[in-house]
PLY file of the C-alpha trace (Angstrom):
ply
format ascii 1.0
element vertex 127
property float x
property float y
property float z
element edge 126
property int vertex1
property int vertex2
end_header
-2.76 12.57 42.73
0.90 14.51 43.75
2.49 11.67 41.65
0.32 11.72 38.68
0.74 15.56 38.25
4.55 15.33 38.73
4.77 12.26 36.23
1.96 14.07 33.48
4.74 17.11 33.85
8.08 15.17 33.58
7.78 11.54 33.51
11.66 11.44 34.84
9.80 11.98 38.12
8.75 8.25 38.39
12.28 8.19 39.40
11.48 9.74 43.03
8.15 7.28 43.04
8.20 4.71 45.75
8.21 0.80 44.34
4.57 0.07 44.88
3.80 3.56 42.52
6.54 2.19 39.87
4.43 -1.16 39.50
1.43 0.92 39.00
-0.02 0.53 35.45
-1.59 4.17 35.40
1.31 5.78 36.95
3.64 4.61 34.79
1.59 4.82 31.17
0.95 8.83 32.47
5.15 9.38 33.12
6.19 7.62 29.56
3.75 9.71 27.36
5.36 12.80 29.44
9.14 11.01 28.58
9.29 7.69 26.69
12.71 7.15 28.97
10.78 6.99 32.05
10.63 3.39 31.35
13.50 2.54 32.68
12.39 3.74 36.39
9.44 1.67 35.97
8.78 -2.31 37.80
10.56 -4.54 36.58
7.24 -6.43 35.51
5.98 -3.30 34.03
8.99 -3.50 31.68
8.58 -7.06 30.69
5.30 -5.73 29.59
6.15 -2.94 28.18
8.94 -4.90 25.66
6.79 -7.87 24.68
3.88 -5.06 23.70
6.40 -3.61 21.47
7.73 -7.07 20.27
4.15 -7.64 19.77
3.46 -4.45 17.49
6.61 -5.09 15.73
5.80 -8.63 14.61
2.49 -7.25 13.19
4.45 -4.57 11.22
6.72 -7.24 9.99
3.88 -9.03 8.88
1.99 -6.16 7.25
4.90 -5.33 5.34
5.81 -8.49 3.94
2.08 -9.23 2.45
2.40 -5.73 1.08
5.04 -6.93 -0.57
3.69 -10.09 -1.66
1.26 -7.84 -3.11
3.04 -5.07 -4.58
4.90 -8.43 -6.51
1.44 -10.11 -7.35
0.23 -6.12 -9.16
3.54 -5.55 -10.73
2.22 -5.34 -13.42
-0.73 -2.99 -12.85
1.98 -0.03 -11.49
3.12 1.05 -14.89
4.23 4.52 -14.54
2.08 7.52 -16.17
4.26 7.52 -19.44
3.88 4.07 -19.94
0.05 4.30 -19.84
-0.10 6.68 -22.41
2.40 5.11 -24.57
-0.01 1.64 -24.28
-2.89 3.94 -24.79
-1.94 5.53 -28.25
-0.48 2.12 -29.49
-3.84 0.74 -28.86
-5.60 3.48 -30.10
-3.52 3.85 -33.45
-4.54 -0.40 -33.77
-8.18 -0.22 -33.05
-7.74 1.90 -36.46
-6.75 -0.99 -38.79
-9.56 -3.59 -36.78
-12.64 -4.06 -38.83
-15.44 -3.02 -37.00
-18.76 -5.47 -36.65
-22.04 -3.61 -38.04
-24.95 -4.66 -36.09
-26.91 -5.42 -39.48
-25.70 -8.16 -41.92
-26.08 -6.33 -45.04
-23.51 -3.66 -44.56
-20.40 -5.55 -43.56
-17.22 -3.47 -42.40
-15.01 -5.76 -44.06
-13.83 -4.55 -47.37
-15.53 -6.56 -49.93
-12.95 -7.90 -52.32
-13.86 -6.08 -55.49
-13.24 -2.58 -53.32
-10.29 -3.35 -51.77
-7.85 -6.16 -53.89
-7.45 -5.77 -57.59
-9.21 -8.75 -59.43
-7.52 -11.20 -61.17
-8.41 -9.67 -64.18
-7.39 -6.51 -64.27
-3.89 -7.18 -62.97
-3.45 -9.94 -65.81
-4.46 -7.51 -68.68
-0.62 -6.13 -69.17
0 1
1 2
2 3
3 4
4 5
5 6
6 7
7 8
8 9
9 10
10 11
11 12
12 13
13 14
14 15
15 16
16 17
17 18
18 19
19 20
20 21
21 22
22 23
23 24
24 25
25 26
26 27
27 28
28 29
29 30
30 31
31 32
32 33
33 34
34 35
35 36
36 37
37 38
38 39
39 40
40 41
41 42
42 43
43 44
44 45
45 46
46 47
47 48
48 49
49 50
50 51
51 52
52 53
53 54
54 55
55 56
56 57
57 58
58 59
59 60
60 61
61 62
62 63
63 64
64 65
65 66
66 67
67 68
68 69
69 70
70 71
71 72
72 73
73 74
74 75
75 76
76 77
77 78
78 79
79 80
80 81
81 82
82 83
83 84
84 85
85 86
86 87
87 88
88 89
89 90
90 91
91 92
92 93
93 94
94 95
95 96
96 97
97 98
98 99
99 100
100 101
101 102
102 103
103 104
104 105
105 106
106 107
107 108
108 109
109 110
110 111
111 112
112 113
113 114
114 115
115 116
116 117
117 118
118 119
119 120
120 121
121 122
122 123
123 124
124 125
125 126
């Protein structure tokens, strides 16, 4: 208990600790949250462990980085920045405009008849 309150208040302490307390998991995991350097006063074997954990971790951040990268590259497309949203937005909008609508019921058609819209044949001949 004397080591584990000397290592909780400065984990440099595991220094000072006898072999068999450096090799202990608990001991040691208490002095490197009190000073990540306290490592290097730890077992050798608690070392090894320690560096393929973090070899470990670091693989799976490798990992999770590159497939969201893969990603971000696969939904290029979707991050458009705000101002090109609204520029897509109001060129869309300002289309829909010149789209003939369909009308649910068949007798009043949205599509300019062609006496409304075109001049007939002969009216633009008379001249």
């Amino acid at each position: 208990d004397t080591v584990k309150t000397a290592v909780t208040q400065n984990g440099m302490a595991l220094e000072f600790a006898s072999e068999r307390l450096a090799d202990d998991d608990e001991i040691v995991e208490l002095a490197i949250q009190s000073c990540p350097e306290a490592i290097r006063h730890a077992s050798e074997r608690i070392r090894v462990q320690q560096r393929n954990q973090l070899e470990r971790e670091r693989e799976q951040l490798v990992v999770q980085c590159e497939s969201e990268r893969e990603r971000e590259r696969q939904n290029h497309h979707l991050n458009l920045t705000e101002e090109q949203r609204r520029r897509i937005s109001t060129k869309w909008k300002g289309a829909k405009s010149y789209w003939p609508t369909r009308s649910t019921s068949s007798s009043s058609s949205s599509f300019p008849s062609s006496s409304s819209s075109f001049p007939s044949s002969s009216s633009s001949s008379s001249s």
